[in-house]
N, C-alpha and C positions, 0 to 999 in steps of 0.2 A: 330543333326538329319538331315539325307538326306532324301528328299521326291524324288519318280520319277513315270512319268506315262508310260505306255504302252500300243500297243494293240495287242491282241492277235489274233493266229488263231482259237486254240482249250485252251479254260481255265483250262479243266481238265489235259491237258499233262502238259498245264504251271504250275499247282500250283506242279503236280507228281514232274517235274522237280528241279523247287523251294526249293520243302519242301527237297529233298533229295543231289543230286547234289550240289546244289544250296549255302545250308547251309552250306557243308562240303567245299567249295572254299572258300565261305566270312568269316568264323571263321577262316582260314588264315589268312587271314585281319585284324583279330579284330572287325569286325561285332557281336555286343553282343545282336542283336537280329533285326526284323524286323516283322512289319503287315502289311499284304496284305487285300485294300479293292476293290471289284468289284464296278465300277461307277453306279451306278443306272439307268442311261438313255443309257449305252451301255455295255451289258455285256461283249464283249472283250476288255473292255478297262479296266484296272488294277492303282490302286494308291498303292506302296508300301514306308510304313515309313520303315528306317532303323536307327538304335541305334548304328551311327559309326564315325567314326572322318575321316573330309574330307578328309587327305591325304592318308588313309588308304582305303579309297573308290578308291583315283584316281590311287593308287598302284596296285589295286585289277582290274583295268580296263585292266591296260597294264599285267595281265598275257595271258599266251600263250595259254590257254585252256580257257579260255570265249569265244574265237569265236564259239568253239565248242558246251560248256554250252548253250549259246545263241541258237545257231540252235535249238536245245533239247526243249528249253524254247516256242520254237513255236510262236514267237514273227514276225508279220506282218515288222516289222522296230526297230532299235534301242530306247529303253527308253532315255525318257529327263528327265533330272536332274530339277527338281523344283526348281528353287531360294527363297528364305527367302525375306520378304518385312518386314517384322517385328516382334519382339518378346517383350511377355508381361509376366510378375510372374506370371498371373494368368487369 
């Protein structure tokens, strides 16, 4: 699992872009799925999980059309990649 935050300018064009664009690039990758949650305490701020294996994310960075994705995505600055501090069975 990759977690990453973001903040947005407009959330309705982010998610338009997300849900459409968005999918059809990371299922390239092997992106076999992703949830997108709005922050509670800032709604242009975005947490999305993705259901993907890390080199397949960092492959999916260097293509040549996420700069443009990105723009679309209406994205204030680039998403940070969340680090893992720990995992549990349950």
């Amino acid at each position: 699992m990759i977690v990453t935050i973001a903040n947005v300018i407009d959330f309705d064009q982010f998610l338009k872009t997300f849900s459409t664009r968005g999918v059809d690039k990371r299922r390239e990758y092997g992106c076999k799925g992703s949830q997108v949650f709005r922050d509670p305490d800032d709604p242009n701020r975005v947490w999305i999980f993705f259901d993907w294996k890390i080199e397949d994310y960092e492959r999916f960075l260097l293509d040549p059309e996420i700069p443009a994705i990105a723009q679309e995505l209406a994205l204030r600055q680039p998403p940070v990649k969340a680090d893992p501090v720990a995992q549990y069975d349950s």
